[in-house]
KOLRO-792513 format. One record per residue (C-alpha): residue number from 0; residue in three letters; y, z, x. Coordinates in pm, 1 decimal. Layout:
N
{pt NUM,'Ala',{Y,Z,X}}
...
***
This chain:
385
{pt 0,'Unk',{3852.2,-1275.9,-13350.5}}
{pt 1,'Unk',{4019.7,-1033.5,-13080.8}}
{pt 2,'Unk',{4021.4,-796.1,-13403.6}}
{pt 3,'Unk',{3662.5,-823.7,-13454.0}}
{pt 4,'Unk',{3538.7,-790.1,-13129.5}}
{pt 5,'Unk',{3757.4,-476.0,-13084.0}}
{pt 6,'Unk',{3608.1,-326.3,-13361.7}}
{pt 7,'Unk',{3272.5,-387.6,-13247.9}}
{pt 8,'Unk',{3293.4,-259.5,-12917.1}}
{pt 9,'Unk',{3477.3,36.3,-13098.4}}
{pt 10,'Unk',{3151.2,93.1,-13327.1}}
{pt 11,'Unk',{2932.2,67.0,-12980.9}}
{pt 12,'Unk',{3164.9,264.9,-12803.5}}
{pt 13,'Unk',{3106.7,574.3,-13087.7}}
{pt 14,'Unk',{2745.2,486.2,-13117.4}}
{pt 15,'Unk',{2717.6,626.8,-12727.3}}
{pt 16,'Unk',{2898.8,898.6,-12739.0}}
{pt 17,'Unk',{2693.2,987.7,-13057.6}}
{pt 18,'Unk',{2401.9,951.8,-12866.6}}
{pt 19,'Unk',{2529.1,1133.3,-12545.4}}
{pt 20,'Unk',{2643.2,1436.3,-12766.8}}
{pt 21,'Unk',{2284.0,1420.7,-12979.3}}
{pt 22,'Unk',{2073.3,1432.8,-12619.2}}
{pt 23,'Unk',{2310.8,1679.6,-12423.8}}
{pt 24,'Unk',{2204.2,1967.4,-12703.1}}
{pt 25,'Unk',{1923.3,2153.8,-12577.9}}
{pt 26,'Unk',{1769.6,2231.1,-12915.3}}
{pt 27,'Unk',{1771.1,1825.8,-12954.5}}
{pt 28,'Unk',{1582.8,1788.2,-12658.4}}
{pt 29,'Unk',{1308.3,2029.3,-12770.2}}
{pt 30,'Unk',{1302.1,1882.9,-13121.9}}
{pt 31,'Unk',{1306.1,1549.7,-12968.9}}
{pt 32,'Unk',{1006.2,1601.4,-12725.1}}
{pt 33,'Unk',{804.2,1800.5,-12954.1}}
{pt 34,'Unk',{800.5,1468.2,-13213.2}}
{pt 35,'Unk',{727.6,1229.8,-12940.2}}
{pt 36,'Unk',{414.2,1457.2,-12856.6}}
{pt 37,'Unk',{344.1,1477.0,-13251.6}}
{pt 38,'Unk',{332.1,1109.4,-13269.4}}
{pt 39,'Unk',{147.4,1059.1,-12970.4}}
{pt 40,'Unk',{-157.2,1236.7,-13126.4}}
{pt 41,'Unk',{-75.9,1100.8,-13464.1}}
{pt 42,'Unk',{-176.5,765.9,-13319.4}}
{pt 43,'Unk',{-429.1,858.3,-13096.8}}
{pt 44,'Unk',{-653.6,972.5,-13368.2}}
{pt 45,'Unk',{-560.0,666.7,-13616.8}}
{pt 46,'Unk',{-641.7,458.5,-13316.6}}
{pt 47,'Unk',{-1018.2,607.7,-13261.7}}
{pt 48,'Unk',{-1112.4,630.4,-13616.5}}
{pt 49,'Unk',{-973.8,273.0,-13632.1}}
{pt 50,'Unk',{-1227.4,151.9,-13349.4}}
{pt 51,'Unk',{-1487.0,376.6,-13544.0}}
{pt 52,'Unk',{-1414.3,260.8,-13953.6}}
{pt 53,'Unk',{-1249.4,-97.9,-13848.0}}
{pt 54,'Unk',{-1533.6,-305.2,-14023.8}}
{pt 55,'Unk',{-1542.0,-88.4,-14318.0}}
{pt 56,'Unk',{-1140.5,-115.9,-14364.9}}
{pt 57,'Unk',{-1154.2,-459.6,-14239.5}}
{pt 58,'Unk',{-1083.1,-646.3,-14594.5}}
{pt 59,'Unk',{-852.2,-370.2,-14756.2}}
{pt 60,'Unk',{-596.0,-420.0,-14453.2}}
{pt 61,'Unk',{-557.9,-791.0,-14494.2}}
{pt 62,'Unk',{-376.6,-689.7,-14793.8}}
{pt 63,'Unk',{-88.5,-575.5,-14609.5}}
{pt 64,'Unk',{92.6,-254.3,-14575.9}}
{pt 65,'Unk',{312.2,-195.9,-14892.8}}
{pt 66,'Unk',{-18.3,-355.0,-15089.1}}
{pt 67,'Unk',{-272.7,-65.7,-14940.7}}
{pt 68,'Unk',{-34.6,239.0,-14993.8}}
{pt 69,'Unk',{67.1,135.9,-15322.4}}
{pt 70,'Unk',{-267.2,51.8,-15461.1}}
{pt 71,'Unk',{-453.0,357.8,-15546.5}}
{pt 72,'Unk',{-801.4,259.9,-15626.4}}
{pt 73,'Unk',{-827.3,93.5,-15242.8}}
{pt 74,'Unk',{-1024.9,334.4,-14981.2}}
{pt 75,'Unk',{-982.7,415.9,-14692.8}}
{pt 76,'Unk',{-1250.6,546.9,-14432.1}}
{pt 77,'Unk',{-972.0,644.9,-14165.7}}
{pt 78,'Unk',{-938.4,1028.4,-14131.6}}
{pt 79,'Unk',{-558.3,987.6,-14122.8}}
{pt 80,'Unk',{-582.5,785.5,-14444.8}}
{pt 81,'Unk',{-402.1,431.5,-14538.9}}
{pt 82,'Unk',{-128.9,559.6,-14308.6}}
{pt 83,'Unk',{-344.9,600.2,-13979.2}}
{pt 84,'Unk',{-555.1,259.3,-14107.5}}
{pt 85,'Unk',{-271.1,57.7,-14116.3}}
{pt 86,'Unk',{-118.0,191.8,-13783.2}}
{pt 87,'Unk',{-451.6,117.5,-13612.9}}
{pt 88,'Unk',{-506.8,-208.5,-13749.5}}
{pt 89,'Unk',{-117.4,-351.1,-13648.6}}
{pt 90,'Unk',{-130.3,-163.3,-13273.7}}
{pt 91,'Unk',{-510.2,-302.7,-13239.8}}
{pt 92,'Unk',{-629.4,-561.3,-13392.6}}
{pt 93,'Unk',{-270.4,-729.9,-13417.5}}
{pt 94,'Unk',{-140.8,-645.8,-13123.3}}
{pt 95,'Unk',{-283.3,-500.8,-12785.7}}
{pt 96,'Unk',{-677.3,-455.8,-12843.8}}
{pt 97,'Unk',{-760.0,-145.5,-12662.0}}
{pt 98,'Unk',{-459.3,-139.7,-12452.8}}
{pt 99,'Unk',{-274.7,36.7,-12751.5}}
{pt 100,'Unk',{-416.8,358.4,-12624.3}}
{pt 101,'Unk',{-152.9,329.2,-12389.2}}
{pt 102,'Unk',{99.9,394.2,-12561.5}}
{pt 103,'Unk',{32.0,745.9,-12710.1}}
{pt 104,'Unk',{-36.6,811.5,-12362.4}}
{pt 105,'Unk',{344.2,766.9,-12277.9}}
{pt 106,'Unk',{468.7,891.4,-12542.1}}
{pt 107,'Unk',{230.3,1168.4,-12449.6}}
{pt 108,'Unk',{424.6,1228.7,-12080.4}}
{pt 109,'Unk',{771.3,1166.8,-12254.8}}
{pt 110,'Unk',{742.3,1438.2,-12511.7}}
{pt 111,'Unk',{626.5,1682.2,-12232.4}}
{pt 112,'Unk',{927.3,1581.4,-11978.2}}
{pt 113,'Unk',{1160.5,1593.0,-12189.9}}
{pt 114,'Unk',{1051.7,1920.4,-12439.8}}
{pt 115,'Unk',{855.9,2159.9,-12179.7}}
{pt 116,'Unk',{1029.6,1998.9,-11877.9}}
{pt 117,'Unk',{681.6,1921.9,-11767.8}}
{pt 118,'Unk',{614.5,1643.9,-11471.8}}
{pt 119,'Unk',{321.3,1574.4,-11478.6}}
{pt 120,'Unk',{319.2,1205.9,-11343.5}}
{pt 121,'Unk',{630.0,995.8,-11247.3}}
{pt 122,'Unk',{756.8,812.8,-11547.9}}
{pt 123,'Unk',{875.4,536.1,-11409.6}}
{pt 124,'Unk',{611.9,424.1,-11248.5}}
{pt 125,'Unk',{374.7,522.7,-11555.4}}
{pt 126,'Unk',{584.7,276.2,-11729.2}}
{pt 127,'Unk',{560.5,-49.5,-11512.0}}
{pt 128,'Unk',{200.9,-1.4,-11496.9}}
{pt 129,'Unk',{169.9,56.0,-11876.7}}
{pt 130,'Unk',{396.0,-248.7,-11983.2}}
{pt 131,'Unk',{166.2,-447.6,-11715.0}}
{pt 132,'Unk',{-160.2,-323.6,-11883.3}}
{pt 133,'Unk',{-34.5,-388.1,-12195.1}}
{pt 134,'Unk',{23.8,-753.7,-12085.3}}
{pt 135,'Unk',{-301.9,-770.6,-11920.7}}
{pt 136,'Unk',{-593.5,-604.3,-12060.1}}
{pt 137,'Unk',{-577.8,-836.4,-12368.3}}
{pt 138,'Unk',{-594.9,-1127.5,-12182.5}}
{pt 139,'Unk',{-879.9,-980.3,-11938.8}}
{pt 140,'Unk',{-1057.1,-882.0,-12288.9}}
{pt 141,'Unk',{-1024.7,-1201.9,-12441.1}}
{pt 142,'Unk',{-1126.8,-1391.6,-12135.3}}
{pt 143,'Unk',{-1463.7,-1194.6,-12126.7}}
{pt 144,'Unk',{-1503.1,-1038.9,-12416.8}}
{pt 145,'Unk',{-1364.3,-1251.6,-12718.9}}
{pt 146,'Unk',{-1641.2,-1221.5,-12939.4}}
{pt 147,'Unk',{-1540.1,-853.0,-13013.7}}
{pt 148,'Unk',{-1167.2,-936.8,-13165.1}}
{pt 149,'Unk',{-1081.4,-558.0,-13168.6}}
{pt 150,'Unk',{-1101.4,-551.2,-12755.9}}
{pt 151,'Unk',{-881.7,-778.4,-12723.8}}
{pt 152,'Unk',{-644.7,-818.2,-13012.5}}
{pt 153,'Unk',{-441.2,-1125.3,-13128.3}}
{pt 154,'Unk',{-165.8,-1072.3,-12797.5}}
{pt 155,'Unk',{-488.0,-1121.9,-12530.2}}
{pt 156,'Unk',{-622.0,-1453.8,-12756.7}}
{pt 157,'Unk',{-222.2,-1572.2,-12795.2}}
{pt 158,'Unk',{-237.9,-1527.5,-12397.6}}
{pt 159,'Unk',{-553.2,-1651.6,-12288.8}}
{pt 160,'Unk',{-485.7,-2003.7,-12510.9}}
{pt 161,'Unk',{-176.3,-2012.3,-12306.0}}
{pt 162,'Unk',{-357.7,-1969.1,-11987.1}}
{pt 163,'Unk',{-642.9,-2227.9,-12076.1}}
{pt 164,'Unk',{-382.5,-2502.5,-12207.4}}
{pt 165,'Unk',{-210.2,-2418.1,-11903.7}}
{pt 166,'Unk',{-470.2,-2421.4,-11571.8}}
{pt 167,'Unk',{-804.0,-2439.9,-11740.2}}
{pt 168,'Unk',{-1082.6,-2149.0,-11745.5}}
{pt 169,'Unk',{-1174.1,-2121.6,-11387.6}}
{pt 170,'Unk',{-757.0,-2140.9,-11347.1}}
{pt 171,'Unk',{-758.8,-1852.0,-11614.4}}
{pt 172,'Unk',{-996.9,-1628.1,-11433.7}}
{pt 173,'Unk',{-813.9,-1678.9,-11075.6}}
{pt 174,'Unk',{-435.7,-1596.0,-11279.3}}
{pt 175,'Unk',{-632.7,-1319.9,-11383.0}}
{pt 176,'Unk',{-738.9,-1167.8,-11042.7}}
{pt 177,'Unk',{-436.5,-1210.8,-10890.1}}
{pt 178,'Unk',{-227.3,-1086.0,-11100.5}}
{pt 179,'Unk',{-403.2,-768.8,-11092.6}}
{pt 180,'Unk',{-429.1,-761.7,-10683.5}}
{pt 181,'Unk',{-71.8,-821.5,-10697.4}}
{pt 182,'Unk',{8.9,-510.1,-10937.7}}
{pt 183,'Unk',{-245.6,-303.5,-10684.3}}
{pt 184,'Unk',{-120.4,-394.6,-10373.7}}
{pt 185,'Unk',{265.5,-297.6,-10532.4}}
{pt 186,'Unk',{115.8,15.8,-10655.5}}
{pt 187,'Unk',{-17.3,218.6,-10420.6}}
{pt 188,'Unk',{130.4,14.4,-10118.5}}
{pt 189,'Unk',{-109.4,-169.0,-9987.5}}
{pt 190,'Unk',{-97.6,-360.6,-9600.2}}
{pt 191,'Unk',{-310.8,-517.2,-9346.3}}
{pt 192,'Unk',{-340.1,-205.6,-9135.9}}
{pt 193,'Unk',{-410.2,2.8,-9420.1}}
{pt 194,'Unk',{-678.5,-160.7,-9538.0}}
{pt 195,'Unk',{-772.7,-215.8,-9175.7}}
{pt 196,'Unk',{-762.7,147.3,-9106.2}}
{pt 197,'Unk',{-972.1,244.9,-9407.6}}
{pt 198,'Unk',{-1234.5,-18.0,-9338.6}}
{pt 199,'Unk',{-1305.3,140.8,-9005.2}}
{pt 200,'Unk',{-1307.1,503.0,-9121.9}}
{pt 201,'Unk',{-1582.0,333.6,-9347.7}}
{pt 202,'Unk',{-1752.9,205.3,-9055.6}}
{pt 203,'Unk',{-1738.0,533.1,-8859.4}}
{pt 204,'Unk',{-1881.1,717.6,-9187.5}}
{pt 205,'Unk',{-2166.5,446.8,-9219.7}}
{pt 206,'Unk',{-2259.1,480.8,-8827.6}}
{pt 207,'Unk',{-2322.9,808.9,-8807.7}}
{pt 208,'Unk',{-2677.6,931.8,-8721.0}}
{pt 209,'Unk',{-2816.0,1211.6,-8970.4}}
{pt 210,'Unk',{-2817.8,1447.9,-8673.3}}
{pt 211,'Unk',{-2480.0,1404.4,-8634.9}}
{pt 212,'Unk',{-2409.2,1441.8,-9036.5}}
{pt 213,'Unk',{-2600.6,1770.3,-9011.9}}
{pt 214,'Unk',{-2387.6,1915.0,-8718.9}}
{pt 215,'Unk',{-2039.7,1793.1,-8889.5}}
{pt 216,'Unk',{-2142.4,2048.0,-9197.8}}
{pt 217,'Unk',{-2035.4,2408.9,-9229.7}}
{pt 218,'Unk',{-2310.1,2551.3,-9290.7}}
{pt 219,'Unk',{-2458.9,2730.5,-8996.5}}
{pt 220,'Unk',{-2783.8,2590.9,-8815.4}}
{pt 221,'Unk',{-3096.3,2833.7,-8778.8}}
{pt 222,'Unk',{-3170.4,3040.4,-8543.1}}
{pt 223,'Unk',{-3435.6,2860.3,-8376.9}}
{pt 224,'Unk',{-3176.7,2541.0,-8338.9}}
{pt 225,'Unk',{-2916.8,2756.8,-8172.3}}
{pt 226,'Unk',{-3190.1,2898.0,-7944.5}}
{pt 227,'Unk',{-3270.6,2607.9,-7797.2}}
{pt 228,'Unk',{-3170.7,2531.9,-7431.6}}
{pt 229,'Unk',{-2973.1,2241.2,-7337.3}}
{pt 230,'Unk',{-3155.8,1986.4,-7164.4}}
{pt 231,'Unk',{-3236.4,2072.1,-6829.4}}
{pt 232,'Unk',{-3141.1,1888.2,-6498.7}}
{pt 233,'Unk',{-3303.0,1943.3,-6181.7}}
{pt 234,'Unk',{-3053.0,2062.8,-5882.2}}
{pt 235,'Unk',{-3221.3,2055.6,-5496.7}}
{pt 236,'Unk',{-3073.2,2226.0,-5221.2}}
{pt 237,'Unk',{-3147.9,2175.4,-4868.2}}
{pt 238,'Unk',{-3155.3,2492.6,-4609.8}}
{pt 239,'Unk',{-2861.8,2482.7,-4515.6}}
{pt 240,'Unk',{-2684.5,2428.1,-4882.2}}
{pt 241,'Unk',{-2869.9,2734.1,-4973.0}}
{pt 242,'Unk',{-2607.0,2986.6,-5204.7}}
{pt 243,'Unk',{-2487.6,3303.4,-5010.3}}
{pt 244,'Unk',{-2614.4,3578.2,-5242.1}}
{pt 245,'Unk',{-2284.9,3706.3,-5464.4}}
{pt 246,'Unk',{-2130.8,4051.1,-5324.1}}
{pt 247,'Unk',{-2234.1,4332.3,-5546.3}}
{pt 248,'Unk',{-2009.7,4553.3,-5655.5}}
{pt 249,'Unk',{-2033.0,4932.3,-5639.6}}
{pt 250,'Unk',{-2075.8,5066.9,-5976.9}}
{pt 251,'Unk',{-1759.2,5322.4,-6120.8}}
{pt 252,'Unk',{-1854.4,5656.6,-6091.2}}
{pt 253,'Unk',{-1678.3,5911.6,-6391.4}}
{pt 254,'Unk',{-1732.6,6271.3,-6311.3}}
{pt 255,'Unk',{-1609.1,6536.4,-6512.4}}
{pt 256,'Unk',{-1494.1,6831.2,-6357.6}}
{pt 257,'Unk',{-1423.5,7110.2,-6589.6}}
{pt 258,'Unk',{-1160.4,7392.0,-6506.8}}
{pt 259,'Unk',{-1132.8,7733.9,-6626.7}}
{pt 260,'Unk',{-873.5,7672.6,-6881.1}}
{pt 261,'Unk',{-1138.3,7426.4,-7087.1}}
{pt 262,'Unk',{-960.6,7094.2,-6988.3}}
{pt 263,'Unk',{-1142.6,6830.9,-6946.2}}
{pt 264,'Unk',{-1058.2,6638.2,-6594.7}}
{pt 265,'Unk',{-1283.0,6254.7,-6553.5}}
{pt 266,'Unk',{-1223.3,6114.6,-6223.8}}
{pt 267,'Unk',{-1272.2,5741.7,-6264.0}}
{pt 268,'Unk',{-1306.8,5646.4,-5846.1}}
{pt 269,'Unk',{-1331.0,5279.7,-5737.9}}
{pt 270,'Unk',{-1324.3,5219.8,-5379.1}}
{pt 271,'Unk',{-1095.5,5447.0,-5201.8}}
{pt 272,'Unk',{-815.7,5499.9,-5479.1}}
{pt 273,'Unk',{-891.9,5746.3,-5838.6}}
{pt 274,'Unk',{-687.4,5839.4,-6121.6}}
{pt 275,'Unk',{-719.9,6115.7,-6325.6}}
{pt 276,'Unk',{-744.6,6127.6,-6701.9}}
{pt 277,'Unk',{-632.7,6496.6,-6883.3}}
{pt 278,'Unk',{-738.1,6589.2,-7192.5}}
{pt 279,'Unk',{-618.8,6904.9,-7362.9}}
{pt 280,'Unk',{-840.1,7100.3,-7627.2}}
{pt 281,'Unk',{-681.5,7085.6,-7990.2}}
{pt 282,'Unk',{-435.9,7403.1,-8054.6}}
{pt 283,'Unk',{-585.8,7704.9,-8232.5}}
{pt 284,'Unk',{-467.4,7830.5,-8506.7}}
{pt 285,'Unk',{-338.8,8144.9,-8557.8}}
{pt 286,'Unk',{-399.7,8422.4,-8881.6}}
{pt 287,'Unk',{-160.7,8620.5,-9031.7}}
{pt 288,'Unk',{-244.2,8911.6,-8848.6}}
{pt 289,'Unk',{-198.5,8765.9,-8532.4}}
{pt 290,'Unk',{137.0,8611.0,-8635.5}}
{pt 291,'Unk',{215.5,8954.4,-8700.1}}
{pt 292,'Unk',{156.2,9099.3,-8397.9}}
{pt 293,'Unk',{345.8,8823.7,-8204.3}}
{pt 294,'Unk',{649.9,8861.3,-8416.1}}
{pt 295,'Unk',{658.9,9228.8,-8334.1}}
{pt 296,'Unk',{567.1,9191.9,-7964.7}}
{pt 297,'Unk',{825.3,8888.1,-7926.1}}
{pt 298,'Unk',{1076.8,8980.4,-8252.4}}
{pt 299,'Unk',{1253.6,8724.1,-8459.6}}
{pt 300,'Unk',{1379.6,8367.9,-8299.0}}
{pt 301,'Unk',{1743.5,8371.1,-8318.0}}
{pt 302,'Unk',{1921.1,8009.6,-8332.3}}
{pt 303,'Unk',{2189.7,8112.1,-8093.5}}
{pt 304,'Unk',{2053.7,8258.0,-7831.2}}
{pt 305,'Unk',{2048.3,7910.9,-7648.2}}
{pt 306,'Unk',{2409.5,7839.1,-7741.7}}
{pt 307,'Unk',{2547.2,8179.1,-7675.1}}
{pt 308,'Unk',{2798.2,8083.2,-7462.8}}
{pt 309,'Unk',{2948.8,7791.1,-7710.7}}
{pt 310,'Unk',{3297.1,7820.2,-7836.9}}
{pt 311,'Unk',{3505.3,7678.1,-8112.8}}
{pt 312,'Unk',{3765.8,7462.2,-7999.5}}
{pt 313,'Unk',{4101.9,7562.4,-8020.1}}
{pt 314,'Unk',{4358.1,7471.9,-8303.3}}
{pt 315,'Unk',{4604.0,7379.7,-8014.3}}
{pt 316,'Unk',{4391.4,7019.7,-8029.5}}
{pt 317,'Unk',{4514.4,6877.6,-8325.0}}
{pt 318,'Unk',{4820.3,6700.0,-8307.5}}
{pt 319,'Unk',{5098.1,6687.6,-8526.9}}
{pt 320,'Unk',{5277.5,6411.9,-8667.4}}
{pt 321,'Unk',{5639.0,6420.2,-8787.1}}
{pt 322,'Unk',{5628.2,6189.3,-9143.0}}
{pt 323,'Unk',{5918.6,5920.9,-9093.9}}
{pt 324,'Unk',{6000.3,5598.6,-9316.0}}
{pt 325,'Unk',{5893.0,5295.0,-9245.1}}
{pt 326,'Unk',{6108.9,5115.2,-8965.1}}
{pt 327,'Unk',{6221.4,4752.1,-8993.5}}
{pt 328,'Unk',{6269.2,4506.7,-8703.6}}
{pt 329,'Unk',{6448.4,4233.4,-8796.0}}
{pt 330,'Unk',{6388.2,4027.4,-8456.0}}
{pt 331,'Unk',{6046.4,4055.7,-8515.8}}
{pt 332,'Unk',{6037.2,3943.6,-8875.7}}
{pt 333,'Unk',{6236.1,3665.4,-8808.1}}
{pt 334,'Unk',{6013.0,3516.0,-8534.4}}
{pt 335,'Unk',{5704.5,3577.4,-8745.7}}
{pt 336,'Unk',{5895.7,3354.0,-9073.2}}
{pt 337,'Unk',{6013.2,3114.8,-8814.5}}
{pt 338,'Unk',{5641.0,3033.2,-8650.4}}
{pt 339,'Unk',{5515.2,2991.5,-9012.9}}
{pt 340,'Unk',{5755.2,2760.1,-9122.7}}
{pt 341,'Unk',{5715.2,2577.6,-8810.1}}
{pt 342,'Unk',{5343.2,2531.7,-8851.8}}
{pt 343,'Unk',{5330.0,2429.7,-9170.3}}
{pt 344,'Unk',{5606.3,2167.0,-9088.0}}
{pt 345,'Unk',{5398.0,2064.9,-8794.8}}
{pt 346,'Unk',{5133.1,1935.3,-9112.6}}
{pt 347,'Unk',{5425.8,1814.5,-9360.8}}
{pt 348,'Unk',{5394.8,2122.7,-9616.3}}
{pt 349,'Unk',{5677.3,2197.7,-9742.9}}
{pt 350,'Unk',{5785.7,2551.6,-9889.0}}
{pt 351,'Unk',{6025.5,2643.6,-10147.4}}
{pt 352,'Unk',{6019.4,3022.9,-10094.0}}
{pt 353,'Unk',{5868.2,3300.6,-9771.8}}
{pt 354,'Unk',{5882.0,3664.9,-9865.4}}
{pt 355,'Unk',{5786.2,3979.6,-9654.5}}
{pt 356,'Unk',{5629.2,4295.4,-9788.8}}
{pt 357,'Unk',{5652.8,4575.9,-9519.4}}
{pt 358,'Unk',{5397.7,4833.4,-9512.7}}
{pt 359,'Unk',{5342.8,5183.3,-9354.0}}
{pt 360,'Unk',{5074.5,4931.6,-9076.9}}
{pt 361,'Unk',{5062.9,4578.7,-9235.8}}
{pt 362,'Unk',{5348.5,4343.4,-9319.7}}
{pt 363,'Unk',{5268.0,4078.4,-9621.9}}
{pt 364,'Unk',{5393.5,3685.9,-9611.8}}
{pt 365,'Unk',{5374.3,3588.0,-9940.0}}
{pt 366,'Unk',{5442.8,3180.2,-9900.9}}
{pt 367,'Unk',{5537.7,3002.2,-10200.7}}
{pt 368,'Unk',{5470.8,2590.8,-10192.2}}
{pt 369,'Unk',{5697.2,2345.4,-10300.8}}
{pt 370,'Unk',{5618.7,2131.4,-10636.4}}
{pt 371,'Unk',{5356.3,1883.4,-10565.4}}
{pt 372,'Unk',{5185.0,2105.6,-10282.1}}
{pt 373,'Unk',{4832.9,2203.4,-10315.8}}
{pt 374,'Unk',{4725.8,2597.9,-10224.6}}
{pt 375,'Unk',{4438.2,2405.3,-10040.1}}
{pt 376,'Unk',{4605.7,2253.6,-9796.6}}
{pt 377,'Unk',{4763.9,2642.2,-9687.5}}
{pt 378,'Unk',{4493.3,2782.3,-9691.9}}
{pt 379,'Unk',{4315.5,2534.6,-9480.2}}
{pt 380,'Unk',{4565.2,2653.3,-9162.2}}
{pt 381,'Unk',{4462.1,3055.7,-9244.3}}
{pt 382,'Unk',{4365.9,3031.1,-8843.5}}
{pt 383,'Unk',{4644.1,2835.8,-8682.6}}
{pt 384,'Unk',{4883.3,3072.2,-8856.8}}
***
């Protein structure tokens, strides 16, 4: 027995990791997804021309599946032939009614997720609410609509018998309604204050006067609305109250003054104090000719007449250095090897081996750990060092 069950959990054991190494390759995926979205459609379309042809086929399906594809004199009116007919007729009419249609919708989302990488909805919750449906729109079609067998399918008249054996037909139809407030309250989160809050928006919306409708719009109001005064109130004053008149204000003055190089002076005066605002005429520009006769009057710019006085600096500046080997202090060396050993001590890391690299500015520690010591935990003190 031990045998045997080792074996068996050996055989599950390989079937995962078969699994895990078939769904980790990329190319899988793709192939994967783009079947699941082939087979949604497939069934889509046997499921419609099932709901269209299902009378016609009725009597040829009864046969059973390995009877209607090997028989070749039986016809079918299904546009995805004996194939599509007999899918139709076991998801519909033997199984979910119209909830079937369902199912190529999540096989639909599946084949996009995991193909494309497409999210279009959240899968999980797509699939509680599908397996509910698929639980409860047969019964719900039986209960009301069991005349019509293809609505409801043999699942929703298997669970409506159930439901009437169980709590009678007015017990039915109140199984039925709360089941489904129970799956919409868990869906979309239902509570007392929500429902409390959107029943007064509602109330606000329905109070509302059509004046006030019109003035909540975008659109702009015409002219002659916009025009219209306010609605007056009367204000008495007695002699006394009377308003002192406000004080006036002398108007600014600009006067432009004009000079006999054509500037433009405006005086801006207000009260006792003014500013002035200058404005120079545009440059004019000058023709060759005139060029020329400048540069002979004036002669060529030179770049050095304003640093005429500047001088080089003398060689004497630079310094010389004598080259010398590199020098060695042992003290100094010491003391550095004996405050990293110390430190790392101080956090229990031991070292097998401390070398120093002198160079012409920089000396090197090289610090090799003992076995067992991770580079980590060195590295981790590069500031207390």
């Amino acid at each position: 027995m031990a045998k045997k069950a080792k074996a068996k959990s050996n055989k599950l054991k390989n079937f995962r990791d078969a699994m895990s190494r078939f769904f980790s390759n990329q190319t899988n995926h793709t192939v994967f997804g783009i079947f699941l979205i082939f087979l949604a459609v497939f069934l889509f379309g046997a499921f419609v021309s099932y709901l269209v042809n299902w009378k016609e086929d009725q009597s040829l399906l009864d046969a059973g599946f390995f009877e209607l594809v090997s028989n070749k004199d039986l016809e079918i009116h299904n546009v995805l032939g004996k194939i599509g007919a007999a899918t139709g007729h076991q998801f519909i009419y033997n199984w979910f009614g119209l909830a079937a249609f369902f199912i190529p919708w999540m096989l639909l989302l599946l084949g996009l997720r995991i193909s494309m990488r497409v999210k279009i909805l959240h899968l999980v919750r797509q699939l509680g609410g599908i397996l509910f449906f698929l639980i409860w729109t047969p019964a719900f079609m039986a209960y009301f609509f069991g005349g019509i067998p293809v609505l409801a399918g043999a699942s929703g008249f298997f669970t409506v018998a159930k439901l009437y054996n169980l709590a009678g037909g007015v017990g039915t139809f109140f199984i039925l309604l709360f089941s489904i407030l129970i799956f919409i309250t868990i869906r979309f989160g239902l509570t007392p204050d929500k429902i409390r809050s959107y029943l007064d928006k509602f109330k606000q919306e329905a109070k509302r006067t059509p004046e006030e409708s019109d003035l909540s719009t975008n659109e702009p109001l015409p002219p002659a609305v916009l025009e219209e005064p306010p609605s007056t109130m009367e204000v008495s004053f007695d002699e006394d109250d009377t308003p002192e008149p406000k004080e006036e204000f002398e108007p600014v003055v600009i006067e432009t003054v004009q000079e006999p190089k054509k500037e433009e002076i405006a005086e801006l005066t207000s009260g006792d104090e003014s500013f002035e605002i200058e404005k120079k005429e545009e440059e004019e520009e000058l023709s060759e000719k005139e060029i020329n006769s400048k540069l002979k009057e004036f002669g060529e710019y030179d770049p050095k007449l304003d640093l005429s006085k500047f001088k080089l600096p003398p060689i004497d500046l630079l310094r010389e250095f004598q080259q010398s080997g590199i020098s060695i202090n042992q003290e100094e060396l010491e003391a550095n090897k004996n405050k990293i050993v110390e430190t790392l001590n101080n956090y229990n890391i031991e070292i097998s081996k401390i070398k120093a690299t002198i160079g012409p500015t920089v000396t090197l520690y090289e610090i090799v750990p003992a076995a067992g010591v991770r580079i980590s935990k060195i590295k981790n003190l590069e500031d207390d060092i």
